[in-house]
C-alpha positions as CSV (number, residue, x, y, z in Angstrom):
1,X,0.0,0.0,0.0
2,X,2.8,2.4,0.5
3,X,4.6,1.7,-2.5
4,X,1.2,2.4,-4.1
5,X,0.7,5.8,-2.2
6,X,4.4,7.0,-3.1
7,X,4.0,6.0,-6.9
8,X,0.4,8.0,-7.0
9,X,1.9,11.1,-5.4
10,X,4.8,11.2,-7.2
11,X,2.7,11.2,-10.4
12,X,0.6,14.2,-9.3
13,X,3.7,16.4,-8.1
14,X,5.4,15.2,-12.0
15,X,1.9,16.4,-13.5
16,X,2.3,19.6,-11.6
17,X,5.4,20.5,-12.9
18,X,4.6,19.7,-16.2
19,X,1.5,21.7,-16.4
20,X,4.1,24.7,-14.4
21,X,6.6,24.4,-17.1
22,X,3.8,24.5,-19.9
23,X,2.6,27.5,-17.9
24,X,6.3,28.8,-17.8
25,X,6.3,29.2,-21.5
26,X,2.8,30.9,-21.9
27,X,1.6,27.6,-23.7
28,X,-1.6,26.1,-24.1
29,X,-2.6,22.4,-23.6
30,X,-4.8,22.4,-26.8
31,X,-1.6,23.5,-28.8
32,X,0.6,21.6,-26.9
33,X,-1.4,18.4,-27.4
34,X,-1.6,19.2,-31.2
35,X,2.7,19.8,-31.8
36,X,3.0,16.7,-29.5
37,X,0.2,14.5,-31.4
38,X,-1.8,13.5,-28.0
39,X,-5.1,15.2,-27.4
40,X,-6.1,18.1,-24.5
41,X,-7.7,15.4,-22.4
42,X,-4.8,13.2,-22.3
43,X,-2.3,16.2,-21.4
44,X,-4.8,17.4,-18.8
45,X,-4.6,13.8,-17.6
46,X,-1.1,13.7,-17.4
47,X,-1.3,17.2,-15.7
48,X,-3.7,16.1,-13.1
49,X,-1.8,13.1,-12.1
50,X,-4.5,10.8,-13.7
51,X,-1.9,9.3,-16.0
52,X,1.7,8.4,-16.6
53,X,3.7,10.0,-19.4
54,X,5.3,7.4,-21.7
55,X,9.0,8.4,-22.6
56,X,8.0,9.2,-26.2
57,X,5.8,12.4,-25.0
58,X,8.4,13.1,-22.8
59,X,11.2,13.5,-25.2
60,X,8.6,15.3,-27.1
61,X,7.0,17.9,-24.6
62,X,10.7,18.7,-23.8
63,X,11.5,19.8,-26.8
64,X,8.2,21.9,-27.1
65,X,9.0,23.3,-23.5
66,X,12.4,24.1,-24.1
67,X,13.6,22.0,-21.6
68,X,15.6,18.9,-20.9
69,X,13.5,15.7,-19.7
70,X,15.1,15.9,-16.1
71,X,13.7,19.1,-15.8
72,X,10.4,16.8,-15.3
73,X,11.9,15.1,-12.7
74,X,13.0,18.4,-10.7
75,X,11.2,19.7,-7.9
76,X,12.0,22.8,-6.5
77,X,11.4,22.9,-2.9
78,X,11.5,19.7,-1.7
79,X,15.3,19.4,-1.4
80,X,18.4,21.7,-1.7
81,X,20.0,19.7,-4.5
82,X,16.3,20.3,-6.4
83,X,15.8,24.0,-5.6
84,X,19.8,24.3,-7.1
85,X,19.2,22.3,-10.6
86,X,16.1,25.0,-11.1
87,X,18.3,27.8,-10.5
88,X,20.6,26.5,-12.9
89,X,18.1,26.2,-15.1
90,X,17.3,29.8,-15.1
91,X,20.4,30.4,-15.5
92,X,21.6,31.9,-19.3
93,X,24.0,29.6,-21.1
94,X,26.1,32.4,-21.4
95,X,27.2,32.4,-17.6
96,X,27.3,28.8,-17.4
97,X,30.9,28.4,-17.9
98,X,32.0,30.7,-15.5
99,X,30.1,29.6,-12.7
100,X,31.0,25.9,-13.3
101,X,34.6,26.9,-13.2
102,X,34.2,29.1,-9.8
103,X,32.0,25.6,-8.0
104,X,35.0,23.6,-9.0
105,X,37.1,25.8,-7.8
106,X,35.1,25.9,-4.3
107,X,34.7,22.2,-4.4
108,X,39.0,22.1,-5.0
109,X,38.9,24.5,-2.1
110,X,36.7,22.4,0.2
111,X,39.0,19.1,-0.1
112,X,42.0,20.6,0.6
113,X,40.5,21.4,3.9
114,X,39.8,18.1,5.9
115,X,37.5,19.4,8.8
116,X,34.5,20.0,5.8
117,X,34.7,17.0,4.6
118,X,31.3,15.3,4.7
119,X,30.4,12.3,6.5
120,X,30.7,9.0,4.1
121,X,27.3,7.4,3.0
122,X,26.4,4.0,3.1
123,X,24.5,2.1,-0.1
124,X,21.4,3.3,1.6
125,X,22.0,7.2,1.7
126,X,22.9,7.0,5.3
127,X,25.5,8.5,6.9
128,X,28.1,5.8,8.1
């Protein structure tokens, strides 16, 4: 019954942010539906956490979103390492580059200096 519960949430908070990054581009479901060859009620579907979204309208919706599938699979909010990959998202190609180098440079930074260094993790995500 859990595994049930988590799989059903986890496909309304995926419909969310679909329907959010639709929203994000000032798109409409009926037009959306028509570029990606689905109808309105099946988007809406998929928006409502009614239905799953096969890989094939994924691919697709991305590239009508302007966005990369694991955008899909990001939500901002419910963890730090989320709320970063949405900033970085929103962040112009431009300055990518640059800010890669200067968080390589802090993460060089970081192991030179052993008192930082975070706990190790077992298979299970747990700290050791």
């Amino acid at each position: 019954m859990l595994r049930l519960a988590f799989l059903m949430e986890f496909r309304e908070r995926l419909g969310a942010r679909m329907r959010a990054l639709r929203e994000e581009e000032h798109l409409r479901a009926e037009d959306v539906a028509v570029a990606v060859g689905c109808t309105p009620e099946h988007l809406w579907g998929i928006e409502r956490g009614q239905h799953w979204p096969g890989l094939q309208l994924l691919l697709a919706l991305a590239i009508v979103y302007r966005v990369e599938v694991s955008d899909f699979f990001t939500f901002p909010g419910s963890h730090p390492r989320h709320t970063l990959r949405e900033l970085l998202r929103n962040i112009p190609t431009a300055v990518l580059e640059e800010l890669t180098r200067l968080v390589e440079d802090w993460l060089a930074a970081r192991k030179q200096t052993p008192a930082e260094k975070p706990k190790e993790r077992s298979r299970k995500g747990r700290p050791r």
